[in-house]
C-alpha positions as CSV (number, residue, x, y, z in Angstrom):
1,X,-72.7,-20.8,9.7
2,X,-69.3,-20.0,9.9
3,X,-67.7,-16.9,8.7
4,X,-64.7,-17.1,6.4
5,X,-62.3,-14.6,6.1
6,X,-61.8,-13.0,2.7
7,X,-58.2,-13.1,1.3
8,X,-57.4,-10.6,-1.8
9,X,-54.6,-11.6,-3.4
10,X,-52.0,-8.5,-4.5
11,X,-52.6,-7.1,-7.9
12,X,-49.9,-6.5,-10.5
13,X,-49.8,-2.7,-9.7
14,X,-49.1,-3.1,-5.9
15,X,-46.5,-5.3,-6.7
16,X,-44.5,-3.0,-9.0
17,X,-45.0,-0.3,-6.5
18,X,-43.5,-2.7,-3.6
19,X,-40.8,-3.9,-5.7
20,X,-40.2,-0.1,-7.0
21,X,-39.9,0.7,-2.9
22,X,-37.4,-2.0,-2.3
23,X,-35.3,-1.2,-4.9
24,X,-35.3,2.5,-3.8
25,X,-34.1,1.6,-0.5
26,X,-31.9,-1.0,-2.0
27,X,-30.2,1.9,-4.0
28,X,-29.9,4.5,-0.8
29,X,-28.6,1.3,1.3
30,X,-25.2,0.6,-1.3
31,X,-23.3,3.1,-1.1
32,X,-22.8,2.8,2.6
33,X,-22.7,-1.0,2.5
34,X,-19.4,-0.2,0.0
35,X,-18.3,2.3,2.0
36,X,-18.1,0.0,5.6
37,X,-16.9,-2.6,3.6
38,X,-13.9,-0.5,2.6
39,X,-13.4,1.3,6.2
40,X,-13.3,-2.7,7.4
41,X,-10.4,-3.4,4.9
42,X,-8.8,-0.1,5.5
43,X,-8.9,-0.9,9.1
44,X,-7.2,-4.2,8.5
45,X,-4.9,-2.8,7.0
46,X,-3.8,-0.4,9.4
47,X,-3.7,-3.4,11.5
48,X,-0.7,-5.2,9.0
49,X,1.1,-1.8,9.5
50,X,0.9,-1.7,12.9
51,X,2.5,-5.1,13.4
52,X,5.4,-4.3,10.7
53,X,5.8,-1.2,13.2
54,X,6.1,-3.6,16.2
55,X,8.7,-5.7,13.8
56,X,10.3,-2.2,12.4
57,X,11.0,-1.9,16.7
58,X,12.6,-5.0,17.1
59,X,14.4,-4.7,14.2
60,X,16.2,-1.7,15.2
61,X,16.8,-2.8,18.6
62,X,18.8,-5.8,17.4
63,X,20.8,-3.9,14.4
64,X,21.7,-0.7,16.2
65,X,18.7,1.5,14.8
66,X,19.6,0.4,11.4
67,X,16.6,0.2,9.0
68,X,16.9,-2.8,7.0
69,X,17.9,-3.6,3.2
70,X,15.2,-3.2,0.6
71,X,16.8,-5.7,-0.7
72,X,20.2,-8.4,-0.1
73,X,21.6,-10.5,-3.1
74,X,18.5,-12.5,-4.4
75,X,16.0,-11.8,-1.8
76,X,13.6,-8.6,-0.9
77,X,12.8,-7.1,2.6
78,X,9.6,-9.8,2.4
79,X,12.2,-13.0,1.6
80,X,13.2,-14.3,-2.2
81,X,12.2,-13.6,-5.6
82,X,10.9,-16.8,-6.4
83,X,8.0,-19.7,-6.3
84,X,7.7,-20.3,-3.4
85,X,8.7,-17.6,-2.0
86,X,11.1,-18.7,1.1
87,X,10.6,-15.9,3.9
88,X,13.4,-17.1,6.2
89,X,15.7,-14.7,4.0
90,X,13.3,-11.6,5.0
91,X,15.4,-9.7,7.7
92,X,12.6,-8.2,8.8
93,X,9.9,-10.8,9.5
94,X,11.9,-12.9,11.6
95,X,10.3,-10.4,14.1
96,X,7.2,-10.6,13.2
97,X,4.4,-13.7,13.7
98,X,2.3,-12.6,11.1
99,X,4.6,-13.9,8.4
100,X,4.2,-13.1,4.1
101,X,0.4,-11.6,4.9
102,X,1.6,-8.7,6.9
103,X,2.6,-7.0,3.6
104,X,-1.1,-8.2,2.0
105,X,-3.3,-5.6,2.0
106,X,-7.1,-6.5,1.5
107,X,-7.9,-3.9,-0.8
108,X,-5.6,-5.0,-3.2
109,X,-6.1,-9.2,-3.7
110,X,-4.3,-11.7,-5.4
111,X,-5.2,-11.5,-8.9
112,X,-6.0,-8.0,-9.3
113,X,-2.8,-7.1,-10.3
114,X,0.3,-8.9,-12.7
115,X,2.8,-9.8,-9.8
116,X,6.2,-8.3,-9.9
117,X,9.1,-9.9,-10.9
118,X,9.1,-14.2,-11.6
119,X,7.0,-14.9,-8.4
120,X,4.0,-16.5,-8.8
121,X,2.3,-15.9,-5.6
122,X,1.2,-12.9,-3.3
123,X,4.6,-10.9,-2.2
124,X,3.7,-7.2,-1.1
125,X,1.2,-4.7,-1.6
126,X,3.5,-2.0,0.2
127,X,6.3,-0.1,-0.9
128,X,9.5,0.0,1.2
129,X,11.0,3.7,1.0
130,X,14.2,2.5,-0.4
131,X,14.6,6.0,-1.6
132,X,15.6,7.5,2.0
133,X,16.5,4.7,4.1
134,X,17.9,2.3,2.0
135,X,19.9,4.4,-0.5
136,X,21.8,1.7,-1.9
137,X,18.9,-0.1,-3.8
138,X,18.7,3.0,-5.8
139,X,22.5,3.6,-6.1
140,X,23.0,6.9,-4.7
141,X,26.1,6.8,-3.7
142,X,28.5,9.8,-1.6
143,X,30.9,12.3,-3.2
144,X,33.8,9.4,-3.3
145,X,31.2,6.7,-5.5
146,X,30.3,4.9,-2.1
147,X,27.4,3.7,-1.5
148,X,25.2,5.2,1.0
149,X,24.5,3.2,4.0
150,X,21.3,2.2,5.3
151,X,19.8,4.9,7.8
152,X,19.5,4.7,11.3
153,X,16.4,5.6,12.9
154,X,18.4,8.6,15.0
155,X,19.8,10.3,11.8
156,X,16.0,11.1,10.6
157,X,14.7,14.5,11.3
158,X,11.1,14.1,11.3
159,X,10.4,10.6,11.9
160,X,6.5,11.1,12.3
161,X,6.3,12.2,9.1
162,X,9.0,10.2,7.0
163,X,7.1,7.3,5.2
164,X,8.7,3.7,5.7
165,X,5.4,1.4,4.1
166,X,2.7,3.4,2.4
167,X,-0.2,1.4,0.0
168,X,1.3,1.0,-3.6
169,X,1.2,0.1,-7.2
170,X,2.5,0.9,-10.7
171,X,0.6,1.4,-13.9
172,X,3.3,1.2,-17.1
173,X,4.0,-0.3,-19.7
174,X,7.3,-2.6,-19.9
175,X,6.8,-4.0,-22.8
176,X,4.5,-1.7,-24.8
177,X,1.4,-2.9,-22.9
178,X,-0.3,-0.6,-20.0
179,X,-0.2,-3.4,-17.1
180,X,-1.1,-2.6,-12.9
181,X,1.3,-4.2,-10.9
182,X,1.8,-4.4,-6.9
183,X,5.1,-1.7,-6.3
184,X,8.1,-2.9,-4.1
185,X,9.5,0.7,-3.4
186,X,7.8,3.5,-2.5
187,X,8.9,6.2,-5.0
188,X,9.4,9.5,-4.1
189,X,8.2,12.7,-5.8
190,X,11.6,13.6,-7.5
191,X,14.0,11.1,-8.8
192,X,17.5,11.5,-9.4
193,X,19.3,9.2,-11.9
194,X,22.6,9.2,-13.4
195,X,23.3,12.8,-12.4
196,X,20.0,13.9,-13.5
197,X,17.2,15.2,-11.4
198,X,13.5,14.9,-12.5
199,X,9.7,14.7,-11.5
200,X,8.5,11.3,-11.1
201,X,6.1,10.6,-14.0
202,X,5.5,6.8,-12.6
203,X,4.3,7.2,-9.0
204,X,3.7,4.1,-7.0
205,X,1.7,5.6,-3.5
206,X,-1.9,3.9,-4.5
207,X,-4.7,5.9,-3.3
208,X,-7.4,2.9,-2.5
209,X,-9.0,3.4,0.4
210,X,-11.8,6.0,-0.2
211,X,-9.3,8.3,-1.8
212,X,-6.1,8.1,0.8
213,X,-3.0,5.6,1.1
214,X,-2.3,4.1,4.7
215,X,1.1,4.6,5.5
216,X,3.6,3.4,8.4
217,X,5.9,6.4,9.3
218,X,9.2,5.6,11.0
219,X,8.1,6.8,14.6
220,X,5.8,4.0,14.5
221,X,2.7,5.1,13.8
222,X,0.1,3.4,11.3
223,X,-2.1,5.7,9.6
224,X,-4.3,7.0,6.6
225,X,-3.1,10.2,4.4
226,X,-5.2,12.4,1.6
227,X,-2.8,14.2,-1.0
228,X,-2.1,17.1,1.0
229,X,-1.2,19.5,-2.0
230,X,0.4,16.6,-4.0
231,X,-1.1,15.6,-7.4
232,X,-3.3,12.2,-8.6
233,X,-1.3,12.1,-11.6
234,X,-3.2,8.6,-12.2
235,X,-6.5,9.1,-11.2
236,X,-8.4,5.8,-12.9
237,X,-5.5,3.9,-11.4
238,X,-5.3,5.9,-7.8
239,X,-2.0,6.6,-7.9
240,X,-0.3,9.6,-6.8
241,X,1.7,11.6,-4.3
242,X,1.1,12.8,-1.1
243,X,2.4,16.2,-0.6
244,X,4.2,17.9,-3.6
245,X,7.9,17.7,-2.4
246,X,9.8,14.8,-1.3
247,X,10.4,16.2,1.9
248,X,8.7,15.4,4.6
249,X,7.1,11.9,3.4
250,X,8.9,10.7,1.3
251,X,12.7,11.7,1.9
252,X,13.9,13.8,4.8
């Protein structure tokens, strides 16, 4: 005779109660799934800034220190305005290998966000701080009405703190419609226009990596900033300032 061994099959009850337990650790296991997944894009990120600092390098070793133009008749610091977009007018990535993606952060992808402008494809997802080094985008001029050059890298006072790419976006509404769009310039705190001088109600440094904006600051060095003391004036959006004065990020 031989013996068999009995098999009981699971009753409904245990299987609730296993299914309960994996959902339980499912549940305690997502949050930190989300998290590394975000530190991973944060840290590629980082990455694209570090190579625009190795191209910010170059750049001011072949112009003198000069920072370069946010942007030069029809085309931006990342090449033209238009479909496709033709990067051999960008000034500053003929020195770097990366090409267009450099400017693409991960955290922000194509299609989560009405692209600037009449291009049709991925452009930037950081803003260029036209407001202190490229003064001429935003037409500040000198006492005599001439425009302000572009800065050197020796005229800046603090250059680890001075912001030249930082995460950004806009929330507005051009034409009567609240739209998110990817931010070319890096707006600064206070904004002075036409002879008048006011807080910045739009502000364009985007807040999307666990609560801070990466940054490149003009000495080179790629980082990740909180608010320090500035406000989240668009919290569901993340957008905000870091700091509450222009000075030291955002203008020096």
């Amino acid at each position: 005779m031989h013996n068999r061994a009995t098999h009981r099959a699971f009753t409904l009850l245990e299987l609730l109660v296993v299914l309960a337990i994996m959902m339980l650790l499912l549940g305690a296991l997502l949050p930190s799934l989300v998290v590394s997944k975000d530190l991973a894009r944060s840290a590629t990120c980082l990455t694209n800034l570090h190579a625009l600092s190795v191209a910010m390098s170059l750049y001011h070793s072949a112009n003198q220190g000069a920072f370069w133009p946010c942007k030069s008749g029809d085309s931006y610091f990342w090449g033209t305005s238009s479909t496709p977009v033709d990067t051999r007018r960008s000034a500053l990535l003929a020195y770097c290998d990366m090409g267009l993606k450099v400017f693409w952060c991960p955290s922000l992808s194509w299609g989560s966000y009405v692209p600037q402008g009449l291009v049709n494809e991925p452009t930037t997802t950081y803003g260029y701080n036209a407001w202190c080094l490229d003064p001429v985008f935003w037409g500040q001029t000198d006492q005599q009405g001439r425009p302000l050059p572009t800065k050197r890298a020796e005229e800046l006072k603090n250059p680890s703190d001075l912001f030249v790419f930082a995460d950004s976006g806009m929330f507005w509404k051009p034409s009567g419609v609240w739209i998110f769009q990817n931010s070319t310039s890096l707006d600064p705190v206070t904004v002075s226009w036409m002879g008048i001088t006011a807080p910045n109600e739009t502000p364009t440094t985007h807040f999307r990596h666990l609560g801070r904006a990466n940054a490149l600051t003009a000495d080179g060095r790629a980082a990740s900033f909180g608010l320090e003391g500035g406000t989240m004036m668009q919290p569901a959006q993340k957008l905000g300032f870091v700091g509450a004065n222009d000075v030291p990020h955002y203008d020096q």
